[in-house]
Every structure is written in structure tokens, then in C-alpha cells.
C-alpha positions as CSV (number, residue, x, y, z in Angstrom):
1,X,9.9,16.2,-4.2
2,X,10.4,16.0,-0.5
3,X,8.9,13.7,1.7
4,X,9.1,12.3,5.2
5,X,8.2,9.0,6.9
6,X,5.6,10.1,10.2
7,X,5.7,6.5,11.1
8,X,6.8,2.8,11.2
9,X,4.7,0.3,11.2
10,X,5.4,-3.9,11.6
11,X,3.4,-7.1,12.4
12,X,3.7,-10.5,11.9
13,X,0.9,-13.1,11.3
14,X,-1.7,-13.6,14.5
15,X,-4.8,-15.3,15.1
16,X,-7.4,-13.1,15.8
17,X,-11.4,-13.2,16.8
18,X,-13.1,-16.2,18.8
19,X,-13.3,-19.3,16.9
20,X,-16.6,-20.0,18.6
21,X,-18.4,-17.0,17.7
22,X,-21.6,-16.8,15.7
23,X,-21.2,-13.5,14.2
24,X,-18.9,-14.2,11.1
25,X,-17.4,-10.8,11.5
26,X,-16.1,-11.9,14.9
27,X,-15.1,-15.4,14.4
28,X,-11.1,-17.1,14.0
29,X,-9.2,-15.5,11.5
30,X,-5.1,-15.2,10.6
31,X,-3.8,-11.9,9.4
32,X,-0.6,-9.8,9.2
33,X,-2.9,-6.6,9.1
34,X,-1.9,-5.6,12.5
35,X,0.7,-3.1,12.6
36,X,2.0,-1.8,15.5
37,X,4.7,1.3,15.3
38,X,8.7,0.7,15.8
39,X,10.7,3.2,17.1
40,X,14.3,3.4,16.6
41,X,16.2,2.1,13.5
42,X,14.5,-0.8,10.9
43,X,16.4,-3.1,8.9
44,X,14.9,-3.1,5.5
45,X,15.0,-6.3,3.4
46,X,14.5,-7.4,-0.3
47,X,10.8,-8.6,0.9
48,X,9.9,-7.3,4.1
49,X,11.1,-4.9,7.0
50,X,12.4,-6.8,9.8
51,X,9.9,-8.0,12.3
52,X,7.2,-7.4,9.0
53,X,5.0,-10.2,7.4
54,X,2.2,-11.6,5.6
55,X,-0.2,-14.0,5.9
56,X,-1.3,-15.1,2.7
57,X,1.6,-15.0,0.5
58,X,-0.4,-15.8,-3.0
59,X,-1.5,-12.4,-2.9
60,X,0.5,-10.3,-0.5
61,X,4.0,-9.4,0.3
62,X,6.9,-10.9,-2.8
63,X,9.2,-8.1,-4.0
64,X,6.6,-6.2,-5.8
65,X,4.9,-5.5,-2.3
66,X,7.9,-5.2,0.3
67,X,6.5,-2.0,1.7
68,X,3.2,-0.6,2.0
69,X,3.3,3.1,2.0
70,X,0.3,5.8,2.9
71,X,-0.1,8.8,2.8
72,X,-0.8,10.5,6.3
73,X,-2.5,13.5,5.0
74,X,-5.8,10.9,4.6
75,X,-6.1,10.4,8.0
76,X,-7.7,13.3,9.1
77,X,-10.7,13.0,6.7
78,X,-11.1,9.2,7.5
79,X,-11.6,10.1,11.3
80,X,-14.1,12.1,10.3
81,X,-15.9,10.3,7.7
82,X,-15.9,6.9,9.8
83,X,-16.2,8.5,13.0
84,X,-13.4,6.9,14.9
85,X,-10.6,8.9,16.8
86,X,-8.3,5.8,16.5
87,X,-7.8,5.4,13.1
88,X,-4.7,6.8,13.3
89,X,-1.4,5.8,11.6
90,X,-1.1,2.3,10.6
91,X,-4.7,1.6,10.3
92,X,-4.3,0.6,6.9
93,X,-2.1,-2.1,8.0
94,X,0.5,0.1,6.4
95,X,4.6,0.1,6.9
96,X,5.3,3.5,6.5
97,X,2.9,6.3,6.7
98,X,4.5,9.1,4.5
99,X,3.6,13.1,4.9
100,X,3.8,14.9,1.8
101,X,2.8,12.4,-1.2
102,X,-0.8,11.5,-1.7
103,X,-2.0,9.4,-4.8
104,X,-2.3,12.0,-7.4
105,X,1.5,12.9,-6.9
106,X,3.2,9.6,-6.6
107,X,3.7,7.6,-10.0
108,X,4.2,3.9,-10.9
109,X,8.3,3.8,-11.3
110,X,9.3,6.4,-9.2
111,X,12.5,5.8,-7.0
112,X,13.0,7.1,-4.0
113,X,16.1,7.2,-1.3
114,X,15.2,7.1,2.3
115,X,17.8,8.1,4.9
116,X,21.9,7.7,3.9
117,X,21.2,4.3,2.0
118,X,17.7,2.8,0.9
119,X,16.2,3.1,-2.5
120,X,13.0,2.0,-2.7
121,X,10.7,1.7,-6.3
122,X,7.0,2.3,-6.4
123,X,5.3,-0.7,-7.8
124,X,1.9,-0.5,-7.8
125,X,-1.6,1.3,-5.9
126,X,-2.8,-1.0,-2.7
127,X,-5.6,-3.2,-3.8
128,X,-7.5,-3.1,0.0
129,X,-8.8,-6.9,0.2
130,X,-11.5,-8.1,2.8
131,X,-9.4,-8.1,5.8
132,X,-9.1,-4.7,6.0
133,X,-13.3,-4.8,6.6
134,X,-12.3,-7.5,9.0
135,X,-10.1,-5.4,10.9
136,X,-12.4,-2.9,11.3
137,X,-15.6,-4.5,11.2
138,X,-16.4,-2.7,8.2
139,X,-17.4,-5.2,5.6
140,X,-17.9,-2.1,2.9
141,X,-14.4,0.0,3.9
142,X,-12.4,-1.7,0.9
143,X,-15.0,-0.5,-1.3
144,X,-14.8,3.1,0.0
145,X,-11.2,2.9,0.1
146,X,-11.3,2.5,-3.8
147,X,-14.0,4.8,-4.3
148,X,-12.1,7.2,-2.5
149,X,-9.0,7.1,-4.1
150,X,-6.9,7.1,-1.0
151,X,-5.6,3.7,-1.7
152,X,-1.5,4.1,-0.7
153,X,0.7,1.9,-2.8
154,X,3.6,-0.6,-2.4
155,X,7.4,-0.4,-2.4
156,X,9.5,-2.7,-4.1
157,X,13.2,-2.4,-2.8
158,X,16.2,-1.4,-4.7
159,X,18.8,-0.9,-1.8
160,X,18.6,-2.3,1.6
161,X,19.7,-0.6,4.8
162,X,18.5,1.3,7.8
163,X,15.4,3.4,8.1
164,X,13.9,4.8,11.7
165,X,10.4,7.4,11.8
166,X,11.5,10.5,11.0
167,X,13.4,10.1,8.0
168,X,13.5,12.6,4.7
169,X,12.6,11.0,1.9
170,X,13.4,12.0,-1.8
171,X,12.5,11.3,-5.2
172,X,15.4,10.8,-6.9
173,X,13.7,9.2,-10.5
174,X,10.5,9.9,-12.1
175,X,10.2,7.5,-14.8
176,X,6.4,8.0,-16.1
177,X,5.3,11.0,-14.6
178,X,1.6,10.4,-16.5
179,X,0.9,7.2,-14.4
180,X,0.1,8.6,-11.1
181,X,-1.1,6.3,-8.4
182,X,-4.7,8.0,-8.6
183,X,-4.5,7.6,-12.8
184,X,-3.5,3.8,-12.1
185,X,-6.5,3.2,-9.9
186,X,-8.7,4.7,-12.1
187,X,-7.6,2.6,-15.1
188,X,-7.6,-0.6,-13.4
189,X,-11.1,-0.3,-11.4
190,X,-13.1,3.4,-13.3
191,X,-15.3,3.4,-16.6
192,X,-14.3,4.9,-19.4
193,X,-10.3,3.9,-19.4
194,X,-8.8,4.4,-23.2
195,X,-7.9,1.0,-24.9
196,X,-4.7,2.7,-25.5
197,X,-4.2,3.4,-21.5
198,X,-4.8,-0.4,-21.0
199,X,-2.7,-1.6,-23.5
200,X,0.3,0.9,-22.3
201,X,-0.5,-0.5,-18.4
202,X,-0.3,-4.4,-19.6
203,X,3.3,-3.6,-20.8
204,X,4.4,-1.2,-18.7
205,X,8.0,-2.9,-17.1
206,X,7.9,-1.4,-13.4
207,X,4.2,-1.9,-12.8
208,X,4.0,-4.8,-10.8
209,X,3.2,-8.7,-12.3
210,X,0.1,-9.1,-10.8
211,X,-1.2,-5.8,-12.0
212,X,0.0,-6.1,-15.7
213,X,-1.6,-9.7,-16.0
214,X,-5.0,-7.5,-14.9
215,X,-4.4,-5.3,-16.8
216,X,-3.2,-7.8,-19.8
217,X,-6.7,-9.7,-19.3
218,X,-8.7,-6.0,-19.8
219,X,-7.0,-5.6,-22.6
220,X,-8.1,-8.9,-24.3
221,X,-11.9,-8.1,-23.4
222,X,-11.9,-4.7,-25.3
């Protein structure tokens, strides 16, 4: 399976909106969403790519979510669906927007090599959160995003080095080819998930911490 990253996208941590405003979808608010695209070669770190960061580190960015990765065959059908020719690459707030993998074909565990030396791990789907609304003053878009499917998923990294737009990238290890991206989402936030497919997800060593614990909690409500 052959992939290739379209895009490179970094940010760090700005204030944005008016601290004065009224309208609570236009007031102060700090965010690492913004992603603007890099040409040229990226260093890629343990945590982050360089000139990459979060804001709130309790619930993004660690290891398990060094790279956010989407798939650029989605943005088409979001133009047209939200109606806004801008919504191009990096909208998500993503690092890398990938051509040639979409949810149903990427699984939990799979390794990839990008360029001569990176090896990056897929760790879990993208869990939109509210700042994604913000962004776009969409208050509902997380909820589409998962209702959709088109989620994108994070990166954890095996092997640093040098990436740039443009690159191949290749799966070099499918470790549980039945836990697709789409088959993760669908577990975690559908009806009608097998107690047996939440017990498997709780344990499930390269799914990331956070997502085992929620998936380690479901498992004790069945």
C-alpha cells in the first residue's frame, strides 16, 4: 500500500477571537488548531514536527498523537457539503494530509516509512473536540465529522528524521488488519458493538492509552 503526503501542515499555540465580544463563538480563545503549510524539509520528533504544538496537553499531542494525518480524498466532498471553497488542506488542523488512505483502509498498528528514514505507527482515529467548531464557526462540525466517518487518525513515531510534501509513503507492517480506522470509530462511538470487539479494543497493545481506558470503561458497563 502506497501512499503520498499532498501536504505539511504546522502551528503553534495563538490566541484567537476578541476577548470583548458578545457572541461566545467569537470571543478569546488559545488553540494550536491553526495549521499553516511548510515547504521544504520537516524535522520530525518523538512528539511533535518541528515548529508543531498543542495547546492543551491533557488531551492532545504525547507520543500517542505526534502526528495527525488525513486523508485528502475527503476534501472534495466537505467543500461541497459545507459550502466553503477554503476548506482545503489542513483544515482539520491536520499535520499531514495523505492521498491514497482513507479510514476504511488504514488500521490501528500499522507502520509506515516515510521518505529514506521515518517510521511512523498508527495509534488511534482523531476524536474532533470543540475547537474544531470554533475554528470554523461550526458548533455541530465535530458531530458531523464522526457521523461521517472521515475522522483521520494520529501518528505515533517510531523513527525520527526528515520528511518534506511530496514524500511516498509505504506500509511496511499490518499488524491487525480487522481494526480499520472506520471499524475503530464505529466501536468506540456506533450501536450495536460486540462485547467481544470491546473487550479485544480495551487490550489491544498499539491502540493508544486514552482510547483503551474508553474502551476499558465500555467494557465494564456491558
Amino acid at each position: 500500500m502506497n501512499c503520498r503526503i499532498t501536504s505539511i501542515q504546522v502551528g503553534l499555540p495563538q490566541t484567537h477571537g476578541d476577548p470583548g465580544a458578545i457572541d461566545p463563538m467569537q470571543k478569546a480563545w488559545f488553540s494550536g488548531i491553526f495549521k499553516k503549510p511548510v515547504a521544504g524539509p520537516v524535522e520530525v520528533g518523538r512528539v511533535n514536527l518541528a515548529g508543531d504544538g498543542q495547546a492543551d496537553l491533557r488531551v492532545h499531542g504525547g507520543p500517542d498523537k505526534a502526528i495527525l494525518g488525513y486523508a485528502a480524498a475527503h476534501y472534495p466532498a466537505w467543500q461541497q457539503e459545507l459550502g466553503l471553497d477554503d476548506f482545503i488542506a489542513g483544515a482539520f488542523g491536520e499535520n499531514l494530509t495523505i492521498e491514497g488512505a482513507t479510514e476504511p483502509e488504514v488500521c490501528v498498528g500499522d507502520i509506515w516509512s516515510i521518505g529514506e528514514t521515518v517510521r511512523v505507527q498508527v495509534s488511534q482515529p482523531r476524536s474532533p473536540c470543540y475547537k474544531l467548531g470554533r475554528r470554523w464557526k461550526m458548533p455541530e462540525l465535530p458531530k458531523r465529522v464522526l457521523a461521517t466517518g472521515r475522522s483521520g487518525w494520529y501518528f505515533r513515531v517510531l523513527q525520527t528524521g526528515v520528511i518534506e510534501a511530496g514524500c511516498a509513503m509505504t506500509l511496511q507492517e499490518r499488524l491487525y488488519p480487522e481494526w480499520t480506522i472506520d471499524r475503530v470509530n464505529r466501536a468506540r462511538y456506533g450501536k450495536g458493538a460486540s462485547g467481544d470487539d470491546i473487550a479485544t479494543l480495551a487490550d489491544l497493545p498499539e491502540l493508544a492509552t486514552s482510547w483503551r481506558e474508553a474502551f476499558q470503561a465500555k467494557r465494564v458497563r456491558i
